[in-house]
N, C-alpha and C positions, 0 to 999 in steps of 0.2 A: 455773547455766546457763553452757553453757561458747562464746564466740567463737568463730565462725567462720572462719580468718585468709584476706581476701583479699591474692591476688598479682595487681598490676597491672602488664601489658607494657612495659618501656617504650619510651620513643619510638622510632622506627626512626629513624638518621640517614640521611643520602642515599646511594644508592648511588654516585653520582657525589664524595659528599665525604670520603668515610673507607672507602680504600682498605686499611685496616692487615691483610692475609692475607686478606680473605674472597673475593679474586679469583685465577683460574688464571692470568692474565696478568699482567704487570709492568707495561708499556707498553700503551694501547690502540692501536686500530688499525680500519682497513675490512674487512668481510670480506673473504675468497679467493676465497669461492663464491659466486656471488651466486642466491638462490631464482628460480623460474621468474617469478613474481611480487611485483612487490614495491608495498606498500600507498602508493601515492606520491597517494591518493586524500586531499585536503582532510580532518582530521577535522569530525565533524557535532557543532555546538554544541550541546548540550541545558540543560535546566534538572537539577543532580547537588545532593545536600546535602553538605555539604563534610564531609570524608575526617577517622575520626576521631583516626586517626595523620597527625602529619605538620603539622597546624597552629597548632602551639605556638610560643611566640619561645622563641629558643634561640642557643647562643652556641658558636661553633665559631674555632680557634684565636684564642682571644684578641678576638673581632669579634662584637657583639651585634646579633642580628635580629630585627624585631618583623612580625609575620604581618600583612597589611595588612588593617583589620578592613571597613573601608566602599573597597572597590575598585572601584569602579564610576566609568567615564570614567577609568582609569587607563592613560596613554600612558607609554611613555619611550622612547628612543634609546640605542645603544650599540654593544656587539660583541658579536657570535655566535659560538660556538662549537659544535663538535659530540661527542657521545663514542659509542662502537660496541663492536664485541666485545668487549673487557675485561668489561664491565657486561650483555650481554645473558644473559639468563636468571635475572639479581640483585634481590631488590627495591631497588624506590622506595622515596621516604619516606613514601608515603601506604598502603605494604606492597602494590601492586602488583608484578607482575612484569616488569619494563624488555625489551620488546619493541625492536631497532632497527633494526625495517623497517614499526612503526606510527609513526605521525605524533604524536609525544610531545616532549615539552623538561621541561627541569631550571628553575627560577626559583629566586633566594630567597629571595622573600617575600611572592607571589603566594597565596592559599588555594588549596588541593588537594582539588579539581582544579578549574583555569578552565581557558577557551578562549583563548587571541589569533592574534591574527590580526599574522603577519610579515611586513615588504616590507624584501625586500634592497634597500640604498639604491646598490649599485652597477649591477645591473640590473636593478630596478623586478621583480623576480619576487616573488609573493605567497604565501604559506600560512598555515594556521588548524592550529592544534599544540593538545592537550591538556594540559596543565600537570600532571604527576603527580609531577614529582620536586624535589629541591632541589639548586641550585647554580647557575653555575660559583662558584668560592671561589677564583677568578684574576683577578689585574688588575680591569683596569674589564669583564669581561664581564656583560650582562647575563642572557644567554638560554644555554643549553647544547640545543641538538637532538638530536633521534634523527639516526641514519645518513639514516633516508629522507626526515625534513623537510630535512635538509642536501642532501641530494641536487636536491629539488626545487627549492630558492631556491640553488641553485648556490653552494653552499659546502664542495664536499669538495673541490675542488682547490686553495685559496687555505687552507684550514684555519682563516679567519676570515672574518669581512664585518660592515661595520655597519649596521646593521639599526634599524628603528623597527619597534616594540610597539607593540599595541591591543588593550586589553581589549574580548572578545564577554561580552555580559552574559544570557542567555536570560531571558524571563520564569518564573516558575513556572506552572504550567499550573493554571486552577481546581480546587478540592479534585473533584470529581466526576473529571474527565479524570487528576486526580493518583493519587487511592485508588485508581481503576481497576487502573492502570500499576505498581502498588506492587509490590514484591519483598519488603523486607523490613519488620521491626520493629524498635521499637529502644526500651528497659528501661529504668528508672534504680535500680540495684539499692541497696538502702536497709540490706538486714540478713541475714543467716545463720542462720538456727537450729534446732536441734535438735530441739523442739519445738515441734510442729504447732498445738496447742492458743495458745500463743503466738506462734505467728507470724501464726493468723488472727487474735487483737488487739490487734497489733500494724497489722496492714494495715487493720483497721475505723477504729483510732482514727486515722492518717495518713488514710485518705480521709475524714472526718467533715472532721480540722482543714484539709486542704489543696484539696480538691473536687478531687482529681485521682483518674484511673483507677488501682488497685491491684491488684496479681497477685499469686498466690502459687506459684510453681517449683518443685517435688517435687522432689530426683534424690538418689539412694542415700542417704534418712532426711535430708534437711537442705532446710530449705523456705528458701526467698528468696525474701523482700517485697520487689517490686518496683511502683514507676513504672508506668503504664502498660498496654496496649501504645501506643506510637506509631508514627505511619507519615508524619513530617514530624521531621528529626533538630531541627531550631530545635525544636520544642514540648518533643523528649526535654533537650535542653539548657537547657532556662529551667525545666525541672522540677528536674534538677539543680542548677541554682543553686537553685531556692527550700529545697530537700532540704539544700543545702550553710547556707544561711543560719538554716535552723530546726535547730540543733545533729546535722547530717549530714555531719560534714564526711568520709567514708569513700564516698558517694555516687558511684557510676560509671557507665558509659551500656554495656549489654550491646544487640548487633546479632543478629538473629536471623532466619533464612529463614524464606519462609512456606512451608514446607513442612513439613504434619503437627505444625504447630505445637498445635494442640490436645490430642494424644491424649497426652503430658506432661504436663498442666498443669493447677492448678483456677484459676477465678477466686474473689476476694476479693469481698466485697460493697464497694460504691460510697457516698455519699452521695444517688447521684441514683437508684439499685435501692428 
């Protein structure tokens, strides 16, 4: 029986911190043109499961970061920054694409994506920015803005300002009002194989020893015993770990729309079937 070989993406670094050719620009800058409207609207805090590119610690020239795991009541003070066209239409680290006339910032070492909430400490002006990216990787700054949260806290004509951070923490919504609102799912892919006959006892004996949900993915003659489904990334990630700590250590989290998700796919029988 022959391995399946997975490839795993790896991390996207920031688009604001490794600039080496993947930008048209040299220098950033403000736009020329400015759109008819531009989004200078507060973003809206929700409850998001954090992004699953983008939240690793990782070490960029020489300086090690560690993703801050319990960030809750997480304040600090510092310097703002802003970066604009160079980077719009680039992704983020979280493999978003860098909008900068939404209301977004760079941090580095916030989870992606939070919310906070900024007050220029020169003139008391406030905004609530969504944390999609990572950086500044200058000096003491803390925060890098989009073009239009700079705009709003009045920092494109000084090119900096220092600013005090506050992390917005949303509740998560109970499982009723969550499942409802779901989009997608999300796998913890366990094995490869060629053979069908095997891969359904394979998914039997994992849901017997683990009391977890097991799938099995058809696509061009190779089944993948999967985790799952979940619709809460925390439940797909502790499945994970437990995948990783029961001699899985190949175990990864595949994300999936719910769209026509069915008509692919069998299910595996359960412990609780």
């Amino acid at each position: 029986m022959r391995a399946i070989l997975i490839v795993i993406i790896p991390l996207l670094l920031s688009a604001c911190s490794n600039p080496q050719g993947r930008y048209d620009m040299h220098n950033d800058k403000a736009p020329e043109r400015l759109p008819q409207t531009i989004h200078v609207e507060d973003a809206h805090p929700k409850y998001e499961p954090y992004s699953l590119a983008g939240n690793k610690d990782y070490t960029l020239n020489g300086q090690s970061y560690q993703i801050l795991r319990e960030p809750k009541g997480y304040q600090e003070a510092g310097i703002a920054s802003w970066y604009g066209e160079k980077f719009h239409g680039h992704r983020t680290s979280n493999g978003e694409i860098y909008d900068m006339y939404s209301m977004s910032a760079a941090h580095k070492t916030l989870p992606l994506p939070s919310y906070v909430e900024v007050t220029n400490q020169n003139n008391g002006k406030k905004a609530i920015v969504r944390i999609n990216d990572r950086g500044p990787f200058h000096n003491q700054r803390v925060i890098d803005l989009s073009y239009a949260a700079a705009k709003k806290l009045g920092v494109l004509k000084t090119g900096t300002a220092p600013v005090s951070l506050r992390l917005l923490s949303p509740e998560k919504p109970g499982d009723d009002e969550w499942h409802s609102a779901r989009h997608h799912a999300y796998y913890v892919q366990l094995a490869a194989l060629s053979d069908g006959l095997k891969a359904n006892q394979t998914a039997e004996q994992l849901a017997k020893k683990h009391a977890l949900p097991n799938h099995i993915a058809r696509r061009d003659n190779v089944y993948r015993v999967r985790f799952g489904p979940f619709y809460d990334r925390d439940q797909a990630q502790q499945a994970m770990r437990t995948a990783k700590q029961h001699q899985l250590p190949g175990a990864f989290i595949v994300t999936e729309a719910l769209v026509n998700t069915d008509t692919s796919v069998t299910s595996a029988k359960t412990n609780n079937q």
